[in-house]
C-alpha positions in Angstrom: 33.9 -13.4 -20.2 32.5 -10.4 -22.0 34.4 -6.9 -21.6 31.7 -3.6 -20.6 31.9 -2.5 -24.3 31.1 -6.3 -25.6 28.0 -6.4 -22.9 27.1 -2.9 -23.9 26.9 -4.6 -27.5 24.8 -7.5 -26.8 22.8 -5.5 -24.9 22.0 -3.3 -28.1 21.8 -6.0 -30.4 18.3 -8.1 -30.7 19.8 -9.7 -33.5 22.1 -12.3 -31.0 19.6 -13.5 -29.0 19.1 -16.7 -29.9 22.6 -17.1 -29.6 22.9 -15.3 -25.9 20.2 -17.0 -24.5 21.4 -20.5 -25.7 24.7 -19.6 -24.2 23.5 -19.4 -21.0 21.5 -22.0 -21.0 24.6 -24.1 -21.5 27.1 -22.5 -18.8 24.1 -23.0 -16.1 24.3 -26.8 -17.2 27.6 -27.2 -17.5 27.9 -25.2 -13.5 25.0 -25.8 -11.4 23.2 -28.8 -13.4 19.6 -29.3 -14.1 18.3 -28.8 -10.6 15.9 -26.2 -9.9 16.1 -25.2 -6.2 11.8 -24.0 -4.2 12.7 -20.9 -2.2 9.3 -21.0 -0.1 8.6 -16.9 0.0 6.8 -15.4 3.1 5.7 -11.8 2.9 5.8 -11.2 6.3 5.0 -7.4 6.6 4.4 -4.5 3.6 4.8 -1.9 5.6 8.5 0.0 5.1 9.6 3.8 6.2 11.5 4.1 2.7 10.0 6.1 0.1 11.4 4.3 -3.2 9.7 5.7 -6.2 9.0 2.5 -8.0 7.9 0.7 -4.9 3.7 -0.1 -4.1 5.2 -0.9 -0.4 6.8 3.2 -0.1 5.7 5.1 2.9 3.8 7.7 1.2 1.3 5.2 -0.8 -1.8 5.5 1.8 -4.2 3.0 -0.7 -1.9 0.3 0.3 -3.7 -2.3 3.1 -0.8 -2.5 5.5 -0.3 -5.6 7.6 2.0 -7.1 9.8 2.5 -11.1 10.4 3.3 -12.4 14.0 5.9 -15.1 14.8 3.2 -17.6 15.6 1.2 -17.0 12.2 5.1 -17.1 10.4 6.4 -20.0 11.6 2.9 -21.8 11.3 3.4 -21.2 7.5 6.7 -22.4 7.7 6.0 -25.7 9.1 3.3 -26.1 6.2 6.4 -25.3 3.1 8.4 -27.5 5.2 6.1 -30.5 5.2 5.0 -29.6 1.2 9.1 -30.5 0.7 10.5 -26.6 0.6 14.5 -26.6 1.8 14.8 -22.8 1.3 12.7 -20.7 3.3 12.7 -16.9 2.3 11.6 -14.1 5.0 11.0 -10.4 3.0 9.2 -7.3 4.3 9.2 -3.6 3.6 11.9 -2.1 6.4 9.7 -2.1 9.2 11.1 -1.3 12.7 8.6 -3.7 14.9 10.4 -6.3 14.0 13.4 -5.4 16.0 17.0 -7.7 16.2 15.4 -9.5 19.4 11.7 -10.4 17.4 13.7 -11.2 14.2 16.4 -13.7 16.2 13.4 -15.4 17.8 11.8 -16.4 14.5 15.0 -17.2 13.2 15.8 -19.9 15.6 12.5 -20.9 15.4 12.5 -21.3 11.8 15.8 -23.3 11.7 14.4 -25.8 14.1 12.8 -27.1 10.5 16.2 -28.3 9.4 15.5 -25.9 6.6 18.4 -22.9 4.8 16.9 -19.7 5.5 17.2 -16.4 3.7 16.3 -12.5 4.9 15.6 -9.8 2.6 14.1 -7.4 5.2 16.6 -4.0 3.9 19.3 -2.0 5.4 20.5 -3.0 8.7 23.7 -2.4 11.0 26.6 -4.8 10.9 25.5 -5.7 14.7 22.2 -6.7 13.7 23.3 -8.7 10.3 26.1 -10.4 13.0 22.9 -11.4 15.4 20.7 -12.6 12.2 23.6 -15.0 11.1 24.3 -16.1 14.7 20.8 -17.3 15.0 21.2 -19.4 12.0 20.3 -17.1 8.9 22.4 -18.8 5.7 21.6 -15.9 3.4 20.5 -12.1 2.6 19.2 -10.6 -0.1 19.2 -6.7 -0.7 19.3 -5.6 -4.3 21.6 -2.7 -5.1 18.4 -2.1 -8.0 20.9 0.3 -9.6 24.7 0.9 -9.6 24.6 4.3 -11.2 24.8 6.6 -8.3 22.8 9.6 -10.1 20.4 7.4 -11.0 19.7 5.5 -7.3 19.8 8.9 -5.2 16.6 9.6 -7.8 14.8 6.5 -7.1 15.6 6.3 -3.3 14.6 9.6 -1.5 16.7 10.2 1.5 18.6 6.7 1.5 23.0 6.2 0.8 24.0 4.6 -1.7 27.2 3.9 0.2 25.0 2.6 3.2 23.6 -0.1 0.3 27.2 -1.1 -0.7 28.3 -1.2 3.2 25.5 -3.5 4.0 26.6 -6.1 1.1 30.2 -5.7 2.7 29.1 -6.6 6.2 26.9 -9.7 4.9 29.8 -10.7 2.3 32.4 -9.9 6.2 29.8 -11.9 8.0 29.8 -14.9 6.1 26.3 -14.8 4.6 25.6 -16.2 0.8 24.6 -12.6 -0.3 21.9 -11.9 -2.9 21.9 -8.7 -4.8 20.3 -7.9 -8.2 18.7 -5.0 -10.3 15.6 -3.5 -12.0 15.9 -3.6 -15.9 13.7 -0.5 -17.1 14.1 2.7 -14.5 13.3 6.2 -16.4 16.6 7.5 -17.2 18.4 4.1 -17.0 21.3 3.8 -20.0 22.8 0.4 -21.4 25.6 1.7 -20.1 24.5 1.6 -16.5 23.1 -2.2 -16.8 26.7 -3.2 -18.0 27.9 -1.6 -14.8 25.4 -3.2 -12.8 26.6 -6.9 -14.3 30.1 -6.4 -13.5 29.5 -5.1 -10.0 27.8 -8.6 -9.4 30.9 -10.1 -10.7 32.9 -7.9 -8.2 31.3 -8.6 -5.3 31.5 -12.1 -6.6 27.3 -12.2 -5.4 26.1 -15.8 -4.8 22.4 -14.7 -5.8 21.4 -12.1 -8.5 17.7 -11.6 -9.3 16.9 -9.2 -12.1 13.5 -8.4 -12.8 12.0 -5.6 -15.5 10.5 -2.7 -13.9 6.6 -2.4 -14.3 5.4 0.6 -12.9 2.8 0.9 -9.8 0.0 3.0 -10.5 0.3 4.8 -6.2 3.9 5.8 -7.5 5.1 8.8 -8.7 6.3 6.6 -11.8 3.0 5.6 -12.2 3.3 7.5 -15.5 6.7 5.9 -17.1 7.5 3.1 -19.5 7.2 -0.4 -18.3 10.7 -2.3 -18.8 11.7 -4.7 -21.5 10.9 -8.6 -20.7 13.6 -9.5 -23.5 16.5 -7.0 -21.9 15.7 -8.1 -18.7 16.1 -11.7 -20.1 19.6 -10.2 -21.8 20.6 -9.2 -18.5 20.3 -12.0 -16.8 22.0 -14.4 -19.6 24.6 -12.2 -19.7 25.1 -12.9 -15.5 25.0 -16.3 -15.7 27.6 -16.4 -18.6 29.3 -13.8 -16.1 29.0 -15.8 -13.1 28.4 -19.4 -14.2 28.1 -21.2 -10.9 26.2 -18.7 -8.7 22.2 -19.2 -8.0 19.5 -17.1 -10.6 16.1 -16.8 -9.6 13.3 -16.6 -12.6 11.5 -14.3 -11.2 8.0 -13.3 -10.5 8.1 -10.2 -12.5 9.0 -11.6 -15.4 6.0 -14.0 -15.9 3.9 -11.1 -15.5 5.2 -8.9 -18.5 5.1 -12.7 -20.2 2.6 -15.3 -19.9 5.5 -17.9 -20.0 8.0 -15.8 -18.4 9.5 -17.9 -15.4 9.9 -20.7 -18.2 11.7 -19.1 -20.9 13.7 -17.6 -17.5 14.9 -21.0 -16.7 15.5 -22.1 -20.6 17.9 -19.0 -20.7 20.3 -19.1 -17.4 18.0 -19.1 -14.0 18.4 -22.3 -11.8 15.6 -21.3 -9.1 12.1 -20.5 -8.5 10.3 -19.0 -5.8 7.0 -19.7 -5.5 5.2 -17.4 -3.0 4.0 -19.2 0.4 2.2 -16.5 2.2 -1.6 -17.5 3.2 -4.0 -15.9 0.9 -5.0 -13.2 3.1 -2.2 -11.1 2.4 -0.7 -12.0 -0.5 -2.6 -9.4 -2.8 -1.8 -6.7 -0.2 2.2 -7.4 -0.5 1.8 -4.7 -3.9 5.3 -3.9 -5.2 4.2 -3.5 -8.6 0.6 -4.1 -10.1 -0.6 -7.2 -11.3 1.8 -9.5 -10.1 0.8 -13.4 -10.8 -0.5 -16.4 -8.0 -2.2 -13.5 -5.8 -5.2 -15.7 -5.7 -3.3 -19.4 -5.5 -2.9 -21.1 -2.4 0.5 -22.4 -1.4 0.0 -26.1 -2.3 -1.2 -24.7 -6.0 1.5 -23.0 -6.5 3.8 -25.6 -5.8 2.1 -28.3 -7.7 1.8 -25.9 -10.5 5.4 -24.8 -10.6 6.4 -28.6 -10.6 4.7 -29.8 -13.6 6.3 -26.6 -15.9 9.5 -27.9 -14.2 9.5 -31.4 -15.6 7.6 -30.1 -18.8 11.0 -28.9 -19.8 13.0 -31.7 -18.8 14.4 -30.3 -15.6 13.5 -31.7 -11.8 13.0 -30.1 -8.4 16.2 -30.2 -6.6 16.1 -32.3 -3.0 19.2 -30.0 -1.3 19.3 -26.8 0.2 20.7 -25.6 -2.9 23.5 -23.5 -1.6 25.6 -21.0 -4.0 28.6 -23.4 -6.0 30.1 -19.7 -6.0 34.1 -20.5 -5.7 34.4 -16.6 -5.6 
């Protein structure tokens, strides 16, 4: 385990990454094996009342196409990742108040009647509602804290708490869920420092998911303007989570296969154990904009999932058969 001044100096330091990366490709080995684990993703709605200023999905971008998906149309695409072999299914929307605790609970059940492990990332919600969600058979949530550093979050989020963010990953941690956090690599005015912080609050909260992705900014965003992040210290970061928390679940994520043509790869060659391949119909995938250019827009489901496959035994790995819940001991 690495101190904050020792991450603080990998971080820096180019010259180790070889080293890092190999690192923690061998503690996700040695922990959670060669298994990759399919979270099926459905995009269910892009249409959120936060303003976050790195987000295509904020309230005040009017050129984004809103849309909603109904429960019929959401568990129809379930039962279609179910029968492709998906054991994860993933629901995510902007925070968007139609779908109220009743709506969400019916889709839930719905969606467990599939025999599959389900995951929510649909924001900030009250303990009541995170207690109804699990009670209806929801495994796990995901809500990235995207930055640790208070100064810096109250900049990015417009009229949200950070202390609401931390209460909601106490309640899900209270309630039992596996919880999913993560950051952004790359926000204007983000310091080393601040990304060493963010690694060891993972390791606090003893998270069972951490995604980290590199910010890319989103042209209907007042950061339309700044400096894309790094691919490589997003990369850092996350090697330098795994080796923090060796037996908890990494995504290679989407992000980082569009700063790098290989990205989700070289992801899973350097500490990631999961994949999630986007199974929203065509229709709306292109309109669920958090940043530009994001890969697969144009790929149907089965592609995707075919596709993702082969680069998964090109390197020697295999699809993983289980639900792929966390190996966290906490």
């Amino acid at each position: 385990m690495f101190t904050k001044k020792e991450i603080i100096e990998i971080l820096k330091d180019d010259t180790k990454n070889e080293w890092l990366f190999s690192l923690a490709d061998k503690t996700r080995k040695e922990n959670v094996g060669d298994g990759i684990h399919l979270r099926g993703l459905v995009e269910f709605s892009n249409i959120c009342k936060c303003n976050c200023k790195y987000c295509g999905l904020r309230k005040d971008n009017n050129n984004a196409d809103r849309y909603r998906i109904l429960k019929d149309e959401i568990i129809k695409i379930v039962k279609h990742a179910s029968d492709m072999g998906y054991k994860t299914i993933v629901l995510q929307s902007g925070e968007d108040g139609y779908y109220t605790t009743d709506k969400m609970v019916e889709i839930i059940k719905s969606i467990k009647e599939f025999d599959v492990a389900l995951t929510l990332s649909i924001g900030e919600r009250s303990y009541e509602d995170y207690k109804a969600f699990k009670d209806a058979g929801a495994d796990r949530y995901l809500i990235r804290i995207e930055t640790t550093d208070k100064n810096l979050y109250k900049q990015m989020h417009p009229n949200m708490d950070f202390d609401n963010r931390l209460r909601c990953l106490k309640d899900l941690k209270t309630l039992g869920y596996e919880v999913g956090t993560g950051c952004l690599v790359g926000l204007p005015n983000q310091t080393t420092e601040s990304l060493a912080d963010d690694i060891l609050f993972f390791r606090e909260i003893q998270a069972d998911m951490v995604g980290i992705g590199p910010f890319i900014p989103h042209p209907d965003t007042p950061l339309n303007n700044a400096d894309k992040g790094s691919f490589t210290l997003a990369l850092k970061v996350m090697a330098l989570t795994r080796i923090m928390l060796p037996d908890i679940n990494i995504p290679a994520t989407t992000a980082m296969e569009t700063l790098h043509p290989n990205g989700r790869i070289i992801a899973l060659k350097s500490g990631a154990n999961v994949v999630m391949p986007n199974i929203t119909t065509q229709q709306y995938r292109a309109k669920y904009e958090i940043y530009p250019d994001k890969i697969c827009v144009n790929d149907n489901p089965d592609k995707c999932r075919n596709c993702i496959g082969a680069k998964i035994k090109s390197i020697g790995r295999f699809v993983a058969e289980n639900y792929g819940f966390s190996h966290n001991k906490g």
